[in-house]
N, C-alpha and C positions, 0 to 999 in steps of 0.2 A: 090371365093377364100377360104371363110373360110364355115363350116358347120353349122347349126342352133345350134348347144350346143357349138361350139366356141365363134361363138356370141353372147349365153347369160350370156357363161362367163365372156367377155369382160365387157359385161353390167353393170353385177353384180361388177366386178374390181371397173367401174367407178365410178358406182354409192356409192361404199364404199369409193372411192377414196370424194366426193363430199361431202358425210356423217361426215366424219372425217372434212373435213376441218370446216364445218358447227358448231359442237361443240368444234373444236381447239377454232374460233372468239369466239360462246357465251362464253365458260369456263374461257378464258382469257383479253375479249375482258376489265374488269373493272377496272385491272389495270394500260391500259396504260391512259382510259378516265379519271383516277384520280393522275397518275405520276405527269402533271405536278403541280397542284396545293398542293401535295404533297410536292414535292421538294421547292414548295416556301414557304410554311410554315416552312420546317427547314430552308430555307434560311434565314429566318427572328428572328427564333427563333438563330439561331447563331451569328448573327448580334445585337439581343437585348442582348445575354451574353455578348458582347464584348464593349459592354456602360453599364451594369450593372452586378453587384455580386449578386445578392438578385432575380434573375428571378424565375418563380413560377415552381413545377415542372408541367409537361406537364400530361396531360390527359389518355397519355398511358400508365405511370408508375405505375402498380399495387401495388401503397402503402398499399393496405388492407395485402397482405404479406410479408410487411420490415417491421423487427422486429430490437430492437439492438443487440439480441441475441437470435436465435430458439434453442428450445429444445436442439437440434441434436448438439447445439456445448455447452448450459449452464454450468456453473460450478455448480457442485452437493455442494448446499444447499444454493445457491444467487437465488435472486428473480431481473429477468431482470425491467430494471427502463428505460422507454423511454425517451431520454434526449432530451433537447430542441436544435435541431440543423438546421440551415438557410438552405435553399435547394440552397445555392451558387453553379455559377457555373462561371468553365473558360474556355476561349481559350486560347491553344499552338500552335504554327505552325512551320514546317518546311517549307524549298523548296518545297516539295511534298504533305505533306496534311496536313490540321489539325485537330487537338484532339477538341474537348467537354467534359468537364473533368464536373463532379458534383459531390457535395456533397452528405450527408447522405448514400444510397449506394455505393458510393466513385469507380468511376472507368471512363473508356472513353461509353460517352451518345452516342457518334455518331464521325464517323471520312470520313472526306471530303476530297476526294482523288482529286486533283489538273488538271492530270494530263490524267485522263481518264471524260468521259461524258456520263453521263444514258441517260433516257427515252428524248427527247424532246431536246437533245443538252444542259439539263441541268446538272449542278455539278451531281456528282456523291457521295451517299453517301454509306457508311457502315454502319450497324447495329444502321439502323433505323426504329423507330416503334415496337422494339422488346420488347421494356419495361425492359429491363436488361443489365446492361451498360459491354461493356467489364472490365475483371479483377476483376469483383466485387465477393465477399467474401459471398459463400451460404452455405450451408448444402448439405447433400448425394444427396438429391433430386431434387436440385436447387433451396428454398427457398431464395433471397439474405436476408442479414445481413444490417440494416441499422443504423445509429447515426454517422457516421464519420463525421469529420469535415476537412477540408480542407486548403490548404495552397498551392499555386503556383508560383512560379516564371517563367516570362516570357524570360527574361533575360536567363535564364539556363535550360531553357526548364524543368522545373521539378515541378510536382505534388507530394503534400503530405497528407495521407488519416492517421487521427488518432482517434483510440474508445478507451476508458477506460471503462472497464464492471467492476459489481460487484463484487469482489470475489479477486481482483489484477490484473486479468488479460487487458492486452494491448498490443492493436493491432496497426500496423503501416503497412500502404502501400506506396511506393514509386514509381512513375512511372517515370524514364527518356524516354527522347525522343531522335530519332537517331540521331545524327550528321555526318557521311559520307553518302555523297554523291556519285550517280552512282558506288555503292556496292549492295550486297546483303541485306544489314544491312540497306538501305535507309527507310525500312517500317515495321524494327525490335524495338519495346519501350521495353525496359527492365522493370520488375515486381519486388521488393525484396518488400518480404512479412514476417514480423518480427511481431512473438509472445515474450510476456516479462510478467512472473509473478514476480508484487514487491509485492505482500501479505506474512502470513508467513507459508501458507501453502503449499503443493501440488496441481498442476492444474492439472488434466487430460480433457484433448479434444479427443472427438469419431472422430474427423475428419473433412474434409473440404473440397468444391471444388471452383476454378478459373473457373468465366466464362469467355466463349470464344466470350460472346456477339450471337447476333441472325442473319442471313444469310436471303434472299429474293428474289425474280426474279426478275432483273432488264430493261428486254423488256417482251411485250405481247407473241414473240414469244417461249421464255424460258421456256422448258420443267421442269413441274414441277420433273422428275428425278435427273434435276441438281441440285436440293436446297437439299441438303444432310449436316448430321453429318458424320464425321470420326473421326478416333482415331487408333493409330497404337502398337503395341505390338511385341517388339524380330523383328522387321524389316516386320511383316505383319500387312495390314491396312484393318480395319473393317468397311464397310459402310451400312449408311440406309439412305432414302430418305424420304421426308414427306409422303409419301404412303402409311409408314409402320405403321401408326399412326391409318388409316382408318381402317373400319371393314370389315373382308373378307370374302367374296362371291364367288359362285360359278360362274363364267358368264353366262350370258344371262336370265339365269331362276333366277338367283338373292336370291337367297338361304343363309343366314350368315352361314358363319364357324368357324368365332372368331367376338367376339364385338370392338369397338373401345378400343384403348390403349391412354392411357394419356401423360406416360412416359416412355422412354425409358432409363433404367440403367444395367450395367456390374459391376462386381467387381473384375475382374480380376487385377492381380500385373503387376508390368512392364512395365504401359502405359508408351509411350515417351512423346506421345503430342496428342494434340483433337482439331478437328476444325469443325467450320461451313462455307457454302461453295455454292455458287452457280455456274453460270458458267462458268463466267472467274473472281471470285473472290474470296478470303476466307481470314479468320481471325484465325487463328494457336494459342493456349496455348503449350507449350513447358514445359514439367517439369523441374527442378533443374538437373542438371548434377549430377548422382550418388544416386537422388531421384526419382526414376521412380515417378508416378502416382500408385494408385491400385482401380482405377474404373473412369465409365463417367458415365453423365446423357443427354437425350437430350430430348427436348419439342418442337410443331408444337405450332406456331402462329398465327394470321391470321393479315398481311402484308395490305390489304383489308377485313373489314369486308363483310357476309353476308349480312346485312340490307342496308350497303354502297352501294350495288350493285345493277344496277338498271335489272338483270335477277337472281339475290339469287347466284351466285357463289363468294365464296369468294377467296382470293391468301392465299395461308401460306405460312410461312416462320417457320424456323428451329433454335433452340437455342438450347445449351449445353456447357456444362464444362469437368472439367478434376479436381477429387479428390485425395485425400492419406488419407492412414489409421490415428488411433489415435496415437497418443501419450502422454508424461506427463512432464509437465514444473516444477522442482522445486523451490523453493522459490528465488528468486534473477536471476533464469536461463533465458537466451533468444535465441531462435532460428531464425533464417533467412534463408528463402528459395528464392534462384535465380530462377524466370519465364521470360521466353521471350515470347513477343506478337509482331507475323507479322499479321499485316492488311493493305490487297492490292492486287495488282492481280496474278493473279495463272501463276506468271514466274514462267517456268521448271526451266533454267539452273541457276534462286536465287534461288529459294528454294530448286532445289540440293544441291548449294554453303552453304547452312544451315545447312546441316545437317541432321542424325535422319530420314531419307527418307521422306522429307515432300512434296518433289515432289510429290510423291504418290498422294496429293490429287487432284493431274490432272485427277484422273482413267480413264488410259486411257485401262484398260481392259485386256485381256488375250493375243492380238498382238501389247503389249506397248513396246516390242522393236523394231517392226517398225514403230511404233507411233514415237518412240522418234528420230528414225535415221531421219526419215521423215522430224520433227522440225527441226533437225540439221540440214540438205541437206537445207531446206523452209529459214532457216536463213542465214544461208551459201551464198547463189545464191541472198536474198534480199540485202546483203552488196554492193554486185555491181551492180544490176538493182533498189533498192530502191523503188523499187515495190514488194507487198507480192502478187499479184496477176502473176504478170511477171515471178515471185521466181516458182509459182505453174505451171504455163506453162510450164519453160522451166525444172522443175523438171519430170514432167509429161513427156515429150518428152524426159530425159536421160533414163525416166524408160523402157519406150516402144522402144527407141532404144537398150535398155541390151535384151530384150525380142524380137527384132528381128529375131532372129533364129528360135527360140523356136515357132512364128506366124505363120513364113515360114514355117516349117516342120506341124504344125497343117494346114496351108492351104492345102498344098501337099495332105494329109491325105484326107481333104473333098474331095478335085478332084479325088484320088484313088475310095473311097468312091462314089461319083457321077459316075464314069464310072462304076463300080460294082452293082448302084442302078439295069440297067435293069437283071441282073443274080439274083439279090436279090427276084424283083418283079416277078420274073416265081418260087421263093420258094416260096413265101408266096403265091401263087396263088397254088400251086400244092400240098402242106401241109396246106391248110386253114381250116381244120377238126381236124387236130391234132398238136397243137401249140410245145407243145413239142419237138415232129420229126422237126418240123421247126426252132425250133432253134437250135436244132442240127446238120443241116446242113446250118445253117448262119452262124455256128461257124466254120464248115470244111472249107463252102466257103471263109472266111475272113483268115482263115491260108493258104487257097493253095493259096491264091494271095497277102500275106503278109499286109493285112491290120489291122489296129489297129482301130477298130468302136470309138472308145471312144480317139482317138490323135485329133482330132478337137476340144476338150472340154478341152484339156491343159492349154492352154493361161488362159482359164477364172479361173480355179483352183491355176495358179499360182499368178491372180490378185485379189481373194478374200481377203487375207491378205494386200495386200496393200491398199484395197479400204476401209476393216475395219480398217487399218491403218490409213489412213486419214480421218475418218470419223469420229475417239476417235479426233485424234490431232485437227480434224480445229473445232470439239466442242467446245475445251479450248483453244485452244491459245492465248492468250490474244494479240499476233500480229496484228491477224486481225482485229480485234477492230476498228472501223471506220478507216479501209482502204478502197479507192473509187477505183473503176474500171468502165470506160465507165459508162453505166446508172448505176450502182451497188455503192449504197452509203455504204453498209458497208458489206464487205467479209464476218463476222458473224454473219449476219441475211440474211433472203429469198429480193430476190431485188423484193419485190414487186412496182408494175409501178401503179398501182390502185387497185379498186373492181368491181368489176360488182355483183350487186343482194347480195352485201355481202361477194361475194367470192372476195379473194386476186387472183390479176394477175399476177403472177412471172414468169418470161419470162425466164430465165436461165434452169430452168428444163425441159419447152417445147421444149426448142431448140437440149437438152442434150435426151429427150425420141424422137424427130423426128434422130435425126444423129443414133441413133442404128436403127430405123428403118429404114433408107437407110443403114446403117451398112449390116444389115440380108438381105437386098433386092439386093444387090452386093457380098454376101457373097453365096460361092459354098454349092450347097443343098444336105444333106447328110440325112441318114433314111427315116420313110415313111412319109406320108402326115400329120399323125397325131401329130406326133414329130415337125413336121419345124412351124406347127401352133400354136404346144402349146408355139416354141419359141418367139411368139409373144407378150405373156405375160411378156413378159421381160422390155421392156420399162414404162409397165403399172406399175409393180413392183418398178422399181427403179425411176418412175417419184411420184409415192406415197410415197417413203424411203425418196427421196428427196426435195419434195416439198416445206416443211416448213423446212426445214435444212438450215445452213449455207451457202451462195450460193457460198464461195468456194470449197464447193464439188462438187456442179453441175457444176460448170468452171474446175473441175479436170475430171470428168467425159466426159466431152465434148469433152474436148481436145484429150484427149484419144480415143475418137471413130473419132473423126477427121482426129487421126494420123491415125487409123488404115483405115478407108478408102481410105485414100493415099496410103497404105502399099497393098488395096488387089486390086485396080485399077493396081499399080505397076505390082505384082505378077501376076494379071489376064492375064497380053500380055506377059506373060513367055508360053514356049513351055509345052503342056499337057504332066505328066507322062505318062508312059505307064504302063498297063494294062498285066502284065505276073506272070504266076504262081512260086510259090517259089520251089526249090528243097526240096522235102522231105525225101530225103537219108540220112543214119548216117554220122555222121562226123567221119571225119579216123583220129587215131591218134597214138599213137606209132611210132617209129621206123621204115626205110625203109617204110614208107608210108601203113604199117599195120593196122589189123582194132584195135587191139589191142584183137584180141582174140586168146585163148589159144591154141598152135600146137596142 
């Protein structure tokens, strides 16, 4: 069937297919051995705030740079004086998650989403391990600001962060917390951030930025791609992933061509908002309405250390803020800037309802308007089957029934194509010296019998964009978030069933790379020997694309080749086209059936 350099193509496929998966495990394998006991440590660390105000700060907070005042925001000619302030800390809670509020850099430590569950069936947190509390008050670069002391009412959901610096100046942070329910606004804490000079001089401040808190992968199988900063400007959003952080090389021969980078900063005006972002969650800074932003900064963390890890790979995670320029308080003056803070999951159609295009940080790429119909169609269809799995089936079968036609006429096309193969196989037999003449007359032969060589490859061109469609959207949906189906515990992760030797056993893809290849093996054979083998490669491809994907991709893929073998079983006991040459005469046109040329 196949020739020896097929074969060791194949080989080569696999074995890169086996490779990969091999370093996906090691690279990631230390985050989830250390998840759960992870989660129970803030579990307990949350649980000891909520019996005490005086808790110690925690080990990952880089106090060696909380200052009460850096450089970057001093008042010219005070000498900062570190004030003695308790590392209190508190819980707020809604219906939905709660806050960890702490002192001295004064913002949310960590916030515990109710409502979804991370690694292990455990709570699920945000911006944790990051060492930089959401909201908190840095400089250009992201130094925080620390001395604030605190104030919280439980009763009224509300936190209050205040520093009095040398020079007059005083700062004040307020955090509300949301109060409606099943809005957009369920996972929105508003931010008013008030500067106040009572000294009797002028303050000028060079400036400041709002963290957005720090982002992390939340399963082993989480591509580190997803743990991204964003930040958007004039309605287009700017992303980088922890990647961008690494030093770049040439592949394979491993050559640098830049060194590592530490931070990443922009100073551009007109920021809306900046977020850190994994992959079906992020934490959004929002500027002031009618106060853009005029720069971000953003920093990789490591989530798991190296030394943590018992093969030296460590997880990073992503932190950054959202700044604004200087400006100058005068004496008695105070200003107030309104910030909103969403942390929580990466709803499309809330965080469209938000405003300032924050959906954006779905990225769902360059076919995200069929990314997005697609969610709506997935959402649509789960209100009456209550299954996001059932949602994707039966959405999959409206698509491939719109595309009926379109199969039909590409199968017609092979079978034209297959009866033309033996006219085909006596050119290339007869021109097999001079390739060119040969396909100069594979070109004559396919017009005098009206064949289009390339209408069999329709169908798949017109399913590219759907297939990268659903393949940005079931990345992020935050949907399918432990939805079950049959053995499939969660729609957005691989349904792994075991390992054998280390490797993951995911059953969904093997199923989805065997149905294409009964697909090709019932499907009418068009071109030469070479062409129908190479399409064999197909499965191998798209069982490697989807291997460690979301395994409602490979249940969208599946179905779809399912449908279509029913569709070419169908068509297969239809009566054969026929086989006749086209007329290659002018067409008449003018008047009284004229050629249209001149008496």
């Amino acid at each position: 069937m196949f020739d020896r350099t097929t074969w060791i193509a194949i080989a080569v496929s696999v074995a890169g297919l086996v490779g990969w998966q091999y370093y996906y495990s090691k690279a990631y394998a230390p985050y989830i051995a250390q998840q759960a006991t992870l989660q129970r440590e803030a579990k307990l660390k949350s649980e000891a705030a909520k019996s005490s105000s005086t808790a110690p700060i925690p080990a990952s907070t880089p106090l060696a740079t909380v200052s009460p005042l850096p450089a970057a925001m001093a008042v010219a000619g005070a000498t900062p004086v570190i004030p003695e302030i308790s590392q209190k800390r508190e819980t707020l809670d809604t219906s939905r998650a709660e806050y960890l509020f702490a002192a001295n850099t004064g913002g949310i430590e960590a916030v515990t989403l109710f409502l979804h569950l991370g690694a292990n069936e455990q709570s699920l947190f945000l911006n944790k391990d990051s060492g930089l509390p959401i909201g908190a008050l840095c400089d250009t670069k992201g130094a925080p600001i620390g001395g604030f002391s605190m104030v919280a009412d439980k009763k009224k959901e509300f936190a209050k962060f205040n520093l009095n610096a040398p020079g007059g100046l005083s700062i004040t942070k307020s955090f509300t917390l949301p109060q409606t329910i099943g809005s957009p606004e369920e996972y929105l804490v508003g931010l008013d951030l008030s500067f106040s000079n009572t000294g009797p001089a002028p303050i000028s401040l060079p400036g400041y930025t709002v963290s957005a808190g720090g982002e992390a992968p939340v399963h082993i199988k989480d591509l580190p791609t997803y743990t991204c900063f964003d930040w958007c400007r004039e309605g287009k959003m700017t992303s980088i992933n922890v990647g961008w952080f690494d030093a770049g090389t040439i592949p394979i021969i491993g050559i640098q061509t830049r060194p590592a980078r530490d931070v990443y900063t922009q100073s551009d005006s007109g920021v809306t908002w900046a977020a850190v972002t994994s992959q079906y969650f992020c934490t959004i800074v929002t500027a002031p309405k009618g106060q853009a932003g005029s720069g971000v900064w953003a920093r990789r963390f490591e989530a798991v250390t190296a030394a943590d890890s018992p093969n030296g790979h460590a997880v990073n995670g992503i932190t950054g803020g959202l700044g604004t320029g200087p400006f100058t308080l005068a004496p008695g003056q105070s200003i107030t800037f309104h910030y909103s803070i969403y942390a929580g999951p990466k709803d499309f159609n809330a965080l469209g309802k938000l405003g300032d295009d924050q959906q954006k940080v779905m990225n769902f790429g360059m076919f995200h308007l069929v990314s997005e119909f697609l969610l709506w169609a997935m959402n649509a269809i789960d209100r009456v089957t209550h299954s996001f799995a059932w949602a994707i089936i039966i959405l999959t079968i409206l698509i491939k029934l719109a595309l009926w036609p379109i199969q039909n006429k590409a199968t017609s096309s092979m079978k034209r194509m297959q009866l033309l193969s033996p006219k085909m196989t006596e050119l290339r037999e007869k021109y097999k010296d001079d390739p060119t003449k040969m396909n100069e007359e594979l070109m004559k032969l396919y017009k005098q019998y009206g064949v289009n060589p390339f209408g069999g490859c329709l169908p798949m061109f017109v399913q590219i964009p759907v297939f990268f469609g659903f393949y940005s959207m079931l990345g992020s949906a935050i949907e399918l978030r432990n939805s079950h189906f049959l053995w499939i515990h969660d729609l957005s992760q691989p349904d792994t069933l075991g390992h054998f030797m280390g490797f993951p056993i995911n059953l969904l893809p093997i199923i989805m790379a065997g149905t294409m290849v009964w697909q090709m093996a019932i499907s009418p054979k068009s071109g030469d020997a070479t062409q129908q083998r190479m399409m064999y490669f197909m499965p191998i491809i798209f069982l490697t694309f989807c291997y460690n994907y979301a395994s409602g991709l490979a249940l969208y893929w599946t179905t779809q080749n399912i449908f279509s073998i029913v569709q070419l079983y169908w068509t297969r006991n239809q009566p054969l086209p026929t086989l006749e040459k086209v007329s290659l005469k002018p067409k008449v046109s003018g008047k009284g059936g004229s050629s249209g040329k001149k008496r």
